[in-house]
Backbone atoms as SQL, in Angstrom:
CREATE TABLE atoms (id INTEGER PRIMARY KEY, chain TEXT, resi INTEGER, resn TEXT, atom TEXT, x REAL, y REAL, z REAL);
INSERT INTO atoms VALUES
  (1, 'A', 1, 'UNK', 'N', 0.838, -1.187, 0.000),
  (2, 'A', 1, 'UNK', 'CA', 0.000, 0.000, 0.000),
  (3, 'A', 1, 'UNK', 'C', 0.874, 1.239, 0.000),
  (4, 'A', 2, 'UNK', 'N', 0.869, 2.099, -0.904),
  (5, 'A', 2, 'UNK', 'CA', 1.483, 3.326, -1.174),
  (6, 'A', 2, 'UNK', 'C', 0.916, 4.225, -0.256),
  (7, 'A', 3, 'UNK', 'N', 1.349, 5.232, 0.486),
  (8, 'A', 3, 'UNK', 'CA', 1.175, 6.485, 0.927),
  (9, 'A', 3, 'UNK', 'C', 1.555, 7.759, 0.145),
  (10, 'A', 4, 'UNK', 'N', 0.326, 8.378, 0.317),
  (11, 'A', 4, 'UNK', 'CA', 0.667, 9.570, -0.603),
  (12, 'A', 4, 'UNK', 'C', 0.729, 10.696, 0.200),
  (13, 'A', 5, 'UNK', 'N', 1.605, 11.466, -0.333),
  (14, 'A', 5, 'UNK', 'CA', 2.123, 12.464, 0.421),
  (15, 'A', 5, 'UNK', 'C', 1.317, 13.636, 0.729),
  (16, 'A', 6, 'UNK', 'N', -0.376, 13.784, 0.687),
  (17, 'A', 6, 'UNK', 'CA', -1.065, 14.420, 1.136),
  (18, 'A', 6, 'UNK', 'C', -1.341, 13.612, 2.849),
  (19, 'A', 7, 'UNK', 'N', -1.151, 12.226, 2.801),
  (20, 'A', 7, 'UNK', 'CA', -1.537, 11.489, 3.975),
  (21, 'A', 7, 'UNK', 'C', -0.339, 11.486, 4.816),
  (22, 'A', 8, 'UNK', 'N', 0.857, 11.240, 4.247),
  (23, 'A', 8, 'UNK', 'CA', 2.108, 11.892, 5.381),
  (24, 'A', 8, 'UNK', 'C', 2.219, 13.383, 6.072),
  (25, 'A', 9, 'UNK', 'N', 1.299, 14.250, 5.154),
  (26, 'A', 9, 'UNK', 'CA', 1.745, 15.485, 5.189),
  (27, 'A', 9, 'UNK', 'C', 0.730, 15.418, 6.929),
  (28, 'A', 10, 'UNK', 'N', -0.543, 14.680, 6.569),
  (29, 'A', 10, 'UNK', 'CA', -1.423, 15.104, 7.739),
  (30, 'A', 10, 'UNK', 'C', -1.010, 14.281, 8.782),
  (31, 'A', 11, 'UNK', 'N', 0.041, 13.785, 8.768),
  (32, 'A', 11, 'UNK', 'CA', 0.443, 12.604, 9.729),
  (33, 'A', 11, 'UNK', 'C', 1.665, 13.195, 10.541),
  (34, 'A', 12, 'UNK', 'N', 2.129, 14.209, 10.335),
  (35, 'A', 12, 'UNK', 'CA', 3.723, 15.148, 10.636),
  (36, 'A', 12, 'UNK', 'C', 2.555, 16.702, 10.712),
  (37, 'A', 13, 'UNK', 'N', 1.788, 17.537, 10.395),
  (38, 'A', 13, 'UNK', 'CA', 1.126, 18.204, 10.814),
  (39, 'A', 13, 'UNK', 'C', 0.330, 17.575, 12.195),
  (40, 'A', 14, 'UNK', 'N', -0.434, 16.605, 12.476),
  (41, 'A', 14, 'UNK', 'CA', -0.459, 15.920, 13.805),
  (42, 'A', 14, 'UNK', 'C', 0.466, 15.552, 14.981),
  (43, 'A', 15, 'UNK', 'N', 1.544, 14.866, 14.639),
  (44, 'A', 15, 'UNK', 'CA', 2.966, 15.471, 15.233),
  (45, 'A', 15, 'UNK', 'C', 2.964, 16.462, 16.000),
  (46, 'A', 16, 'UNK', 'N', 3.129, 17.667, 14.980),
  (47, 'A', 16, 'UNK', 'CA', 3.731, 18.527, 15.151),
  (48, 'A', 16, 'UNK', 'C', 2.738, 19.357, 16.406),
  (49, 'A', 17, 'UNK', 'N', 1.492, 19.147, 15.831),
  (50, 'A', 17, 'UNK', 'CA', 0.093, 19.453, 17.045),
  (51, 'A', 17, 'UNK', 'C', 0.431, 19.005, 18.351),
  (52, 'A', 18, 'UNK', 'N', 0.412, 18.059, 18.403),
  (53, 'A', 18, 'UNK', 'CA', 0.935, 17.488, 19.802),
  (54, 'A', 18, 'UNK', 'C', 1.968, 17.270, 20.779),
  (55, 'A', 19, 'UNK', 'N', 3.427, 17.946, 20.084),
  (56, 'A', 19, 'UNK', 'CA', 4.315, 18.419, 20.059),
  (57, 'A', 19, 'UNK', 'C', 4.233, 19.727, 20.810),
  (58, 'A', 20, 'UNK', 'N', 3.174, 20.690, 19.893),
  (59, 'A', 20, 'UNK', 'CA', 3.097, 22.303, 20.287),
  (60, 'A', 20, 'UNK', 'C', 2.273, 22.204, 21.572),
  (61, 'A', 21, 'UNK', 'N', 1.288, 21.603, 21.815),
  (62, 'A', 21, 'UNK', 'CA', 0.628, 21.407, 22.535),
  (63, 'A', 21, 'UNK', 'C', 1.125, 20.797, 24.104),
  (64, 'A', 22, 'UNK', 'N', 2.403, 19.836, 24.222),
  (65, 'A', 22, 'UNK', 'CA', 2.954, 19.450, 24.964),
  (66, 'A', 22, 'UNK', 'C', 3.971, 20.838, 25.710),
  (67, 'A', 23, 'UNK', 'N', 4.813, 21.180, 24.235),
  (68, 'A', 23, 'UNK', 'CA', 5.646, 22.559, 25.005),
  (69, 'A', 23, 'UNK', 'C', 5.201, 23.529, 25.562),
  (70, 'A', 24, 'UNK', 'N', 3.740, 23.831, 24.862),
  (71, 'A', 24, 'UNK', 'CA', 2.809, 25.135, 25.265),
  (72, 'A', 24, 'UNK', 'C', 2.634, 24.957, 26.936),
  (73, 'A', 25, 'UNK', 'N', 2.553, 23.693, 27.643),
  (74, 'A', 25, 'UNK', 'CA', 1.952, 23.017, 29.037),
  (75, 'A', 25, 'UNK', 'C', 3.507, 22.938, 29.704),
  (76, 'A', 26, 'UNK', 'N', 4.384, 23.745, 29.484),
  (77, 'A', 26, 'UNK', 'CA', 5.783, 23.050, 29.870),
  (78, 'A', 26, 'UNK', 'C', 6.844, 21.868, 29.625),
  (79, 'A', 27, 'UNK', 'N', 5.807, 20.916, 28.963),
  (80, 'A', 27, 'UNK', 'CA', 6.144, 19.679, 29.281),
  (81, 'A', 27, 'UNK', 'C', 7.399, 19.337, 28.185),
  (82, 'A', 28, 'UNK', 'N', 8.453, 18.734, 28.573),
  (83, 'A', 28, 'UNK', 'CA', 9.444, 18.227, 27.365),
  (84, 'A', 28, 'UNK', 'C', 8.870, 16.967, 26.147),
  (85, 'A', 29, 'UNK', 'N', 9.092, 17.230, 25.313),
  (86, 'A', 29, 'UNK', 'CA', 9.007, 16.101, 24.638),
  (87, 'A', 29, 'UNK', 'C', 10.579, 15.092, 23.842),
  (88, 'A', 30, 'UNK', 'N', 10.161, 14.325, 24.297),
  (89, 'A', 30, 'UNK', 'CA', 11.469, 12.965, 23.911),
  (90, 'A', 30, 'UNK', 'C', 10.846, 11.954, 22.945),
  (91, 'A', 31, 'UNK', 'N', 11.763, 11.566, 22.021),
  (92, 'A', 31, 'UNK', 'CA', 11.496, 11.063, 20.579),
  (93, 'A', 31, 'UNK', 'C', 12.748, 10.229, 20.915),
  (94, 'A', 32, 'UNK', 'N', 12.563, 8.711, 20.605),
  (95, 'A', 32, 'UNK', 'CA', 13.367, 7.330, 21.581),
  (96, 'A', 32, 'UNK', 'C', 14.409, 8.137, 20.166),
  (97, 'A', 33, 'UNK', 'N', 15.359, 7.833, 20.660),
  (98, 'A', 33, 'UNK', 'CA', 17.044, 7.520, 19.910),
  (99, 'A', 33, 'UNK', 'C', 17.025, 9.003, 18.824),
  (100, 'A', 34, 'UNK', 'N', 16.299, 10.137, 19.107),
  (101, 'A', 34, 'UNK', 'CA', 16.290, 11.390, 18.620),
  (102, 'A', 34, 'UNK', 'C', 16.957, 12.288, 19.532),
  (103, 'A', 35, 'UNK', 'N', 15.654, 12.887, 20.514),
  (104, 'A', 35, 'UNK', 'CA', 16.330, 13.629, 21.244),
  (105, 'A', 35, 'UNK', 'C', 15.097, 14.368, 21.894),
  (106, 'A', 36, 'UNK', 'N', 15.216, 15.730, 22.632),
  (107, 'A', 36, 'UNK', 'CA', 14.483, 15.710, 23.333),
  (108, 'A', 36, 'UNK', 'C', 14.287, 17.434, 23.539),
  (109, 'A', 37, 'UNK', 'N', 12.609, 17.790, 23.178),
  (110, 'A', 37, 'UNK', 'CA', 12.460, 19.241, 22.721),
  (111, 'A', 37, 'UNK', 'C', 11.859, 19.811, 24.007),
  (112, 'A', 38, 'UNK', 'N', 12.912, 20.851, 24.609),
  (113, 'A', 38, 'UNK', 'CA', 12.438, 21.102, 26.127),
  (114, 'A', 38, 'UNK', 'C', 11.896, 22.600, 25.840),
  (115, 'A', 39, 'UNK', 'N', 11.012, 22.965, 26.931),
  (116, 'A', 39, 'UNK', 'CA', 10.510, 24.534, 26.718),
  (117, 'A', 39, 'UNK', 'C', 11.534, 25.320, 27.534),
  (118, 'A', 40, 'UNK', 'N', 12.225, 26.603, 27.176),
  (119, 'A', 40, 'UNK', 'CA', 13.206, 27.373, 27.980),
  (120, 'A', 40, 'UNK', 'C', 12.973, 28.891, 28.268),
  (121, 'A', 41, 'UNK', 'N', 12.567, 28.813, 29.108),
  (122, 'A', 41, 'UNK', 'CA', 12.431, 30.748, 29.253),
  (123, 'A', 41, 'UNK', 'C', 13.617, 31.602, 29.903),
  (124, 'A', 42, 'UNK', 'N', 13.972, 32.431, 28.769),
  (125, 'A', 42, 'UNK', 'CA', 15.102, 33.152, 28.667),
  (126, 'A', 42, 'UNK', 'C', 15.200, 34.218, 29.935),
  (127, 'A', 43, 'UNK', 'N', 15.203, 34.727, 30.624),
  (128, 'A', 43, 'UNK', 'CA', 15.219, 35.708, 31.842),
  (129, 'A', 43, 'UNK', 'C', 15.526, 36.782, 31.269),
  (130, 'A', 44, 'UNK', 'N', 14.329, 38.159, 31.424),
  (131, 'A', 44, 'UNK', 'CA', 14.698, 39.623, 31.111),
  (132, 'A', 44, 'UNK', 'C', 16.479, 39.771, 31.698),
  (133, 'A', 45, 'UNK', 'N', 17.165, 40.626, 30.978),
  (134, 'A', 45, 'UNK', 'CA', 18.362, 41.060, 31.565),
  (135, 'A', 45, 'UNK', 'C', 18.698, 42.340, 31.097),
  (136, 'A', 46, 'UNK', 'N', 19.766, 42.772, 31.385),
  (137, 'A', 46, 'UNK', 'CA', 19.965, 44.319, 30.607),
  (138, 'A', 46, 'UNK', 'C', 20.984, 44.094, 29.539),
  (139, 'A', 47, 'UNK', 'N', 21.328, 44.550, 28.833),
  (140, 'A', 47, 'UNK', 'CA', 22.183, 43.925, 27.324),
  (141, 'A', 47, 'UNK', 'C', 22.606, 45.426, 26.490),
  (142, 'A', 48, 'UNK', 'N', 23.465, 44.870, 25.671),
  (143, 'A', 48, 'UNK', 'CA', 23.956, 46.494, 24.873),
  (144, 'A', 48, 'UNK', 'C', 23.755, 45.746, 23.611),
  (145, 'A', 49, 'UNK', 'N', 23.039, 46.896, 23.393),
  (146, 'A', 49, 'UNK', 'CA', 22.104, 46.825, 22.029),
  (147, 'A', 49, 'UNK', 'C', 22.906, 47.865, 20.907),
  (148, 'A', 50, 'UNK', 'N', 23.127, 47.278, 19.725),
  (149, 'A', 50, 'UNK', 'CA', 24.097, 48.334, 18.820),
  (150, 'A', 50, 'UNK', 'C', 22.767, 48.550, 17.827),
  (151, 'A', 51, 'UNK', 'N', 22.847, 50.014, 17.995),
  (152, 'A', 51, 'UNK', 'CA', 22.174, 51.104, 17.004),
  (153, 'A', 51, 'UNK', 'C', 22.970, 51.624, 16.191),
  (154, 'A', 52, 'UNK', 'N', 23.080, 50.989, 14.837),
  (155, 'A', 52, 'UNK', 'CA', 24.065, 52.166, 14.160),
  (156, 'A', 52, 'UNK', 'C', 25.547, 51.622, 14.555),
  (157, 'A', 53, 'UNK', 'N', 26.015, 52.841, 14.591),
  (158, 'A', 53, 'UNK', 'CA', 27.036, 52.919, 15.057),
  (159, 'A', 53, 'UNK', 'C', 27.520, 52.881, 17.184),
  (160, 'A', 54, 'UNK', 'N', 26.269, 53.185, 17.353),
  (161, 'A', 54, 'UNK', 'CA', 26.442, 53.615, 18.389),
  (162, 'A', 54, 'UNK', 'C', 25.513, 52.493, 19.840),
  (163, 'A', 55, 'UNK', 'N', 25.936, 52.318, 20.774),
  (164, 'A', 55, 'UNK', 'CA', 25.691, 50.672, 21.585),
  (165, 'A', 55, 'UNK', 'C', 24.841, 51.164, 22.926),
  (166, 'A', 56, 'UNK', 'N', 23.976, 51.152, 22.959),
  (167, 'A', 56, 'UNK', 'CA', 23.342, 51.688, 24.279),
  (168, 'A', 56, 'UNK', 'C', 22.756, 50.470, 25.272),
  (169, 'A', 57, 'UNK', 'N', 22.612, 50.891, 26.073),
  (170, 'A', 57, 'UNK', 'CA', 22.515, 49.618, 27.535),
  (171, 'A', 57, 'UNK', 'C', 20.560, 49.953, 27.438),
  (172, 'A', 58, 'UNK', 'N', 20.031, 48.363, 27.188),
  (173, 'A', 58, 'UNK', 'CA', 18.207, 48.443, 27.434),
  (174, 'A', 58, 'UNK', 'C', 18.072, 47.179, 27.942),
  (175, 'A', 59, 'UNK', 'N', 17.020, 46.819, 28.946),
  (176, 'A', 59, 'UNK', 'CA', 16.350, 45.745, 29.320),
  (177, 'A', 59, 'UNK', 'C', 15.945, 44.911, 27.897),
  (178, 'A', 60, 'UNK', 'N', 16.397, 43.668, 28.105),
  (179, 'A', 60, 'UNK', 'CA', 15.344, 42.760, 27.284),
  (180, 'A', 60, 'UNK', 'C', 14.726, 42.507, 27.866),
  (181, 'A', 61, 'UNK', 'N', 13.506, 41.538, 27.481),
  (182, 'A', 61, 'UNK', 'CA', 12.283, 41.266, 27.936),
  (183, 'A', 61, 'UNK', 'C', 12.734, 39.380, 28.196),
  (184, 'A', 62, 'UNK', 'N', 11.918, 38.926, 28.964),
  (185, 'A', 62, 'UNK', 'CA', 12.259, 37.527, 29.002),
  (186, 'A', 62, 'UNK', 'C', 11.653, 36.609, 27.966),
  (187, 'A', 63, 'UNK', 'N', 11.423, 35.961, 27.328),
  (188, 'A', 63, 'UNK', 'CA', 11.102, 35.178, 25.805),
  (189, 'A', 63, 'UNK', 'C', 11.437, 34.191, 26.407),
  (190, 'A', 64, 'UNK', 'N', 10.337, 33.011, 25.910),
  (191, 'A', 64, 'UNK', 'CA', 9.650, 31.547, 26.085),
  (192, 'A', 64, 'UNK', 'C', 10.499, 31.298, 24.566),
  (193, 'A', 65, 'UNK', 'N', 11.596, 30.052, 24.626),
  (194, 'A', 65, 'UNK', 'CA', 11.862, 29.133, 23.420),
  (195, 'A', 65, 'UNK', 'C', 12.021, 27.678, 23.706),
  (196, 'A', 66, 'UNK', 'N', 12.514, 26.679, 22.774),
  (197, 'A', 66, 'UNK', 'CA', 12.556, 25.583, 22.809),
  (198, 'A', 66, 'UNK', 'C', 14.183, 25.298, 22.643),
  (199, 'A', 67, 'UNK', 'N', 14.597, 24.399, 23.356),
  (200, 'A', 67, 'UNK', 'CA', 15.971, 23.569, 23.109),
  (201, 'A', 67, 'UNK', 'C', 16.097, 22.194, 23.222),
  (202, 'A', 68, 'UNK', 'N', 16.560, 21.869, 22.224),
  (203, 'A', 68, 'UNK', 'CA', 16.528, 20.188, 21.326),
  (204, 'A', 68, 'UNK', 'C', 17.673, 19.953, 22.128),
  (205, 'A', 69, 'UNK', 'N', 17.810, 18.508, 22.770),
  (206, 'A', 69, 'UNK', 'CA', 19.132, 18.094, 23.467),
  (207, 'A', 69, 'UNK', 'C', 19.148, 17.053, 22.509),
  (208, 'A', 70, 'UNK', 'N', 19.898, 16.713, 21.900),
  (209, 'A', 70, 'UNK', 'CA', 19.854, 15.326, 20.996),
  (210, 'A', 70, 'UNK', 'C', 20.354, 13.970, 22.006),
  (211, 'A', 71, 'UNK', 'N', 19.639, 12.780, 21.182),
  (212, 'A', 71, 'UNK', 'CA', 20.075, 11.578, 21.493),
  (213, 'A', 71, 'UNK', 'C', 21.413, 11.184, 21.193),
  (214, 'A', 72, 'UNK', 'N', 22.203, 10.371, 21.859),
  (215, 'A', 72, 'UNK', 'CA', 23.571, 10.056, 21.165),
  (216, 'A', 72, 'UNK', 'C', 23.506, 9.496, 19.748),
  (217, 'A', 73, 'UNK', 'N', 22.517, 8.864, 19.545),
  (218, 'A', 73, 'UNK', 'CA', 22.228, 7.775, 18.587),
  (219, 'A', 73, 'UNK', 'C', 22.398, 8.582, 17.359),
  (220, 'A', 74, 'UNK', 'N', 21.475, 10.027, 17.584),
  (221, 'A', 74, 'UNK', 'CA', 21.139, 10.804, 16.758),
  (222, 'A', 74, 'UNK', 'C', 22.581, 11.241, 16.034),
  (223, 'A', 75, 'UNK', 'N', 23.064, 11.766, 17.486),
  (224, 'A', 75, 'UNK', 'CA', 24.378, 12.711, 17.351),
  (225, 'A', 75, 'UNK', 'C', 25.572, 11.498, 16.441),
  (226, 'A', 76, 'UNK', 'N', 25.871, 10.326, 16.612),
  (227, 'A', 76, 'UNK', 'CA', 26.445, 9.242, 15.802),
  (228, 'A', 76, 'UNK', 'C', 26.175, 8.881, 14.387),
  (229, 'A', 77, 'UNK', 'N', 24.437, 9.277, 14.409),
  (230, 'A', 77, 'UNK', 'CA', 23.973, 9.402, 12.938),
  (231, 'A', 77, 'UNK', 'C', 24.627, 10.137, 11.903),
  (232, 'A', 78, 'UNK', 'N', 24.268, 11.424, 12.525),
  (233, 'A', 78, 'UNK', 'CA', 24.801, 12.706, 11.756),
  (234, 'A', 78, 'UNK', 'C', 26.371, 12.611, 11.744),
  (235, 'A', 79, 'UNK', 'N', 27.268, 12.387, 12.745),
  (236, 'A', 79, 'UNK', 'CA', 28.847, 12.101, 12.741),
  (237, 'A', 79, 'UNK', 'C', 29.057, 11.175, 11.523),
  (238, 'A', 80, 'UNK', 'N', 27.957, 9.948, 11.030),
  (239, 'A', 80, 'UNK', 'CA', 28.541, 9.118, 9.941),
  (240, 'A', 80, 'UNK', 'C', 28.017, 9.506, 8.875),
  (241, 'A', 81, 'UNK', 'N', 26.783, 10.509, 8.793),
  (242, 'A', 81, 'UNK', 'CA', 26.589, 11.425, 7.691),
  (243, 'A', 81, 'UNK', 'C', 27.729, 12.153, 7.380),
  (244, 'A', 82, 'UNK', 'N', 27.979, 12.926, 8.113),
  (245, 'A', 82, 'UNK', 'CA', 29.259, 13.935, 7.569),
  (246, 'A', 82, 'UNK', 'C', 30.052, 13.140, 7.304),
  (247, 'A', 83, 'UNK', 'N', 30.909, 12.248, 7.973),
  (248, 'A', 83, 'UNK', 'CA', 32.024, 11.290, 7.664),
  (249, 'A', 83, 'UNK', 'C', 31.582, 11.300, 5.904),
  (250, 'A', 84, 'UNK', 'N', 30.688, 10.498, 5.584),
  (251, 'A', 84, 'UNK', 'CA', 30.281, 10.015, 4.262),
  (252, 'A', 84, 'UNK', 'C', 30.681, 11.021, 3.670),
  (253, 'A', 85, 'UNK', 'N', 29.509, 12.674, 4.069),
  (254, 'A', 85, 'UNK', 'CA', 29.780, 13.851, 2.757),
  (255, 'A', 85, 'UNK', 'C', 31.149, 14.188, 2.409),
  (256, 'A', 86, 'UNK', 'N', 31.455, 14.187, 3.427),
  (257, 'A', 86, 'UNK', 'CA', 33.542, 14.766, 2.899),
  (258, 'A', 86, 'UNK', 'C', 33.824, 13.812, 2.457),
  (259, 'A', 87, 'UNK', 'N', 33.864, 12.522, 2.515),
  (260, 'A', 87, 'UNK', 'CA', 34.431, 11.742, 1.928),
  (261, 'A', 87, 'UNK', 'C', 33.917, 11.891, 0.512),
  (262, 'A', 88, 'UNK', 'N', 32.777, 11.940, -0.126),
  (263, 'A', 88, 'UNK', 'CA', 32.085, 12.207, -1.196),
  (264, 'A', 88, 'UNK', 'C', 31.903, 13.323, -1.827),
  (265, 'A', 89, 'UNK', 'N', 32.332, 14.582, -1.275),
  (266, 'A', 89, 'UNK', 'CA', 32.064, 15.798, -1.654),
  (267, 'A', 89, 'UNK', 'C', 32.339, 16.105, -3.225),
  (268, 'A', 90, 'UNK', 'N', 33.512, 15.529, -3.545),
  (269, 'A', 90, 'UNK', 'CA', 33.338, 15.888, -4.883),
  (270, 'A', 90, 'UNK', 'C', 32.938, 14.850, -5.672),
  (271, 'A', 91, 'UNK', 'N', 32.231, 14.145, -5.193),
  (272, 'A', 91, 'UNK', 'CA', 31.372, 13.381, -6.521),
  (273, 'A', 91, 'UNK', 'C', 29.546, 13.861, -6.191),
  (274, 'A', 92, 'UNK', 'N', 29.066, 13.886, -7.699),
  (275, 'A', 92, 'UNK', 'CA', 28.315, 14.426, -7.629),
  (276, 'A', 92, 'UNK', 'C', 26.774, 13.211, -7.291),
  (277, 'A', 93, 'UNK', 'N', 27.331, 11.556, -7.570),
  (278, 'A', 93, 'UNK', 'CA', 26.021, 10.777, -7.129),
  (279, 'A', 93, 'UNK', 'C', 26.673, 10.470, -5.878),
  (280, 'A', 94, 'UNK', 'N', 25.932, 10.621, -4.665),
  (281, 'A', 94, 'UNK', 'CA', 26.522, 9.692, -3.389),
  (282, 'A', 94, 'UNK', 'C', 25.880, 8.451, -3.476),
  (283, 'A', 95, 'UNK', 'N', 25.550, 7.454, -3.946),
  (284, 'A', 95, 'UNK', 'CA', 25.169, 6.405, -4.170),
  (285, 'A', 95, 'UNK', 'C', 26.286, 5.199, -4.347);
């Protein structure tokens, strides 16, 4: 049975729902041998902000983001991806 990519698309838009929905509540989300999407709130501080030429001292505001801790598995993945690309870089099929 083929899947068509209108039915993956609604299958990774669902994901992604429940995903937003988890960080929105605090909660981390972990994906086995991926990694793991935590909610992080940045703390107002005071910072020098460059205008121009010229750098003046203003409060930031504190801002809600997300930080991905990866799985090792993940992080080993991508290490034997790259390994591969340099090794392959100048050919143009990696196959």
């Amino acid at each position: 049975m083929l899947v068509t990519q209108d039915q993956v698309s609604s299958a990774v838009e669902i994901i992604c729902d429940e995903i937003r929905k988890d960080l929105v509540t605090d909660a981390p989300v972990s994906v086995k041998h991926f990694g793991t999407l935590a909610p992080y709130t940045y703390p107002s501080h005071r910072a020098r902000v460059l205008n121009g030429e010229e750098a003046e001292i203003k409060d930031t505001q504190a801002f809600r983001t997300v930080k991905f801790h990866p799985h090792v598995s993940f992080l080993t993945l991508l290490r034997e991806f790259r390994e591969f690309f340099i090794q392959n870089e100048d050919d143009d099929d990696f196959s």
